[in-house]
C-alpha positions in Angstrom: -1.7 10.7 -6.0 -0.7 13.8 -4.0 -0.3 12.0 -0.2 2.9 14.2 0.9 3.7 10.6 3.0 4.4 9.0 0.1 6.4 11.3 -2.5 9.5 9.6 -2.1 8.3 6.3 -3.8 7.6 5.8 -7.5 4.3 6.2 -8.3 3.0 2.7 -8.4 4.6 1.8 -5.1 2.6 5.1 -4.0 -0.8 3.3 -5.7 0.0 0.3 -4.1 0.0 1.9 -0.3 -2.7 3.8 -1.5 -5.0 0.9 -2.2 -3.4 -1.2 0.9 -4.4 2.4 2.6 -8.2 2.0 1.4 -8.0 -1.9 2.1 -6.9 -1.5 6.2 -9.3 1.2 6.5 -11.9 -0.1 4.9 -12.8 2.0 1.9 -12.3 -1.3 -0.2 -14.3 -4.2 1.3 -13.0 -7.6 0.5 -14.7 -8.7 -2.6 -14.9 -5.1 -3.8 -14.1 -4.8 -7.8 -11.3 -2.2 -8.9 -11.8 -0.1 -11.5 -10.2 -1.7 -14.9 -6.3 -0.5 -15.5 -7.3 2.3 -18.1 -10.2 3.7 -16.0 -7.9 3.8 -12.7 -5.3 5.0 -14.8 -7.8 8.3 -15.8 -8.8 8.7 -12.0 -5.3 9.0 -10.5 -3.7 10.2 -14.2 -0.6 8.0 -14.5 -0.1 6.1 -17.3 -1.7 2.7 -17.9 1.4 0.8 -17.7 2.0 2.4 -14.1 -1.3 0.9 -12.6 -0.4 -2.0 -14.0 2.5 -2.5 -12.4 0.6 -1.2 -9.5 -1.6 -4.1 -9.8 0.6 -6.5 -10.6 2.7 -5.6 -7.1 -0.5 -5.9 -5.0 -1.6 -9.2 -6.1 1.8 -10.1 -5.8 1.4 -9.2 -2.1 -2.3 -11.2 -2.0 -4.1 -7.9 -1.8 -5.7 -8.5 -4.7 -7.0 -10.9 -7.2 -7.6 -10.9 -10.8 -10.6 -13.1 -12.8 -9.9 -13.1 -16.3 -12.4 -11.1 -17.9 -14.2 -10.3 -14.9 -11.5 -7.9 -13.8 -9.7 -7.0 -10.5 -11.3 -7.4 -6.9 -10.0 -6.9 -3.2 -8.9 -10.5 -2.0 -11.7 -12.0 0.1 -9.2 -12.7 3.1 -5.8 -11.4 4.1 -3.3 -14.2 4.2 -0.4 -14.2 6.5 2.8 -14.1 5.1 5.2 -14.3 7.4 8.2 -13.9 5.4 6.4 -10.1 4.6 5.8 -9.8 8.4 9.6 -10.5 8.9 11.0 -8.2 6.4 8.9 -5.7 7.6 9.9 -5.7 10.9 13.6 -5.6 9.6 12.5 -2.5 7.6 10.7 -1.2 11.0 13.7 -1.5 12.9 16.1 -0.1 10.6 13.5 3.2 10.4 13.8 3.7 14.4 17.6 3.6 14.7 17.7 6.1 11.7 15.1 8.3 12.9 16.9 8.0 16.7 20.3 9.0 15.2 18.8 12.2 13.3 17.4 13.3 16.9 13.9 11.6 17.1 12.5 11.1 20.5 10.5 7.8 21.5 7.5 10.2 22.3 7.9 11.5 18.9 7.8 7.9 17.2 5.0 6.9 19.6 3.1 10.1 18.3 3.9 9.5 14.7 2.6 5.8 15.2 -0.9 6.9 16.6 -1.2 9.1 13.6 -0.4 6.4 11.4 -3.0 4.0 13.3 -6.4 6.3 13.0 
């Protein structure tokens, strides 16, 4: 739970990324079964009721679904949602003019986008 990128977020908005993180890059294959709330909860030491938000936020967003008494898995396809898409690029575009008016360079914001994408 200690990704400098993402200190400024409560921590189960930083879970979430995290697991969206693992999700994009592939750590966690579709199908793939979470740890329960409690045993996450040990493995990234936040409280039990933070990972549950955590997961209730990312199957919210589709990224995961829940079988009761089976437990938590990574959702077997990733929908698109373009209202999420949309808001996004709101949220995108509202980040570059910020990051132009503090001084940021488009070579900069192309850099920090590569880094982002590997």
């Amino acid at each position: 739970m200690d990704d400098a990128r993402f200190t400024h977020l409560a921590y189960y908005e930083r879970l979430v990324l995290q697991i969206k993180e693992q999700v994009v890059t592939g750590v966690l294959a579709p199908g793939a079964k979470l740890p329960s709330v409690r045993e996450m909860a040990k493995q990234v030491q936040l409280n039990p009721n933070t990972v549950a938000k955590a997961y209730k936020q990312l199957e919210s967003d589709r990224v995961i679904t829940v079988r009761p008494g089976l437990g938590s898995f990574i959702a077997m396809d990733a929908p698109v949602q373009p209202e999420a898409i949309a808001a996004l690029r709101q949220r995108f575009s509202a980040l570059v003019v910020a990051a132009k008016a503090a001084g940021v360079t488009d070579t900069q914001l192309a850099t920090w986008l590569e880094e982002e994408r590997q």
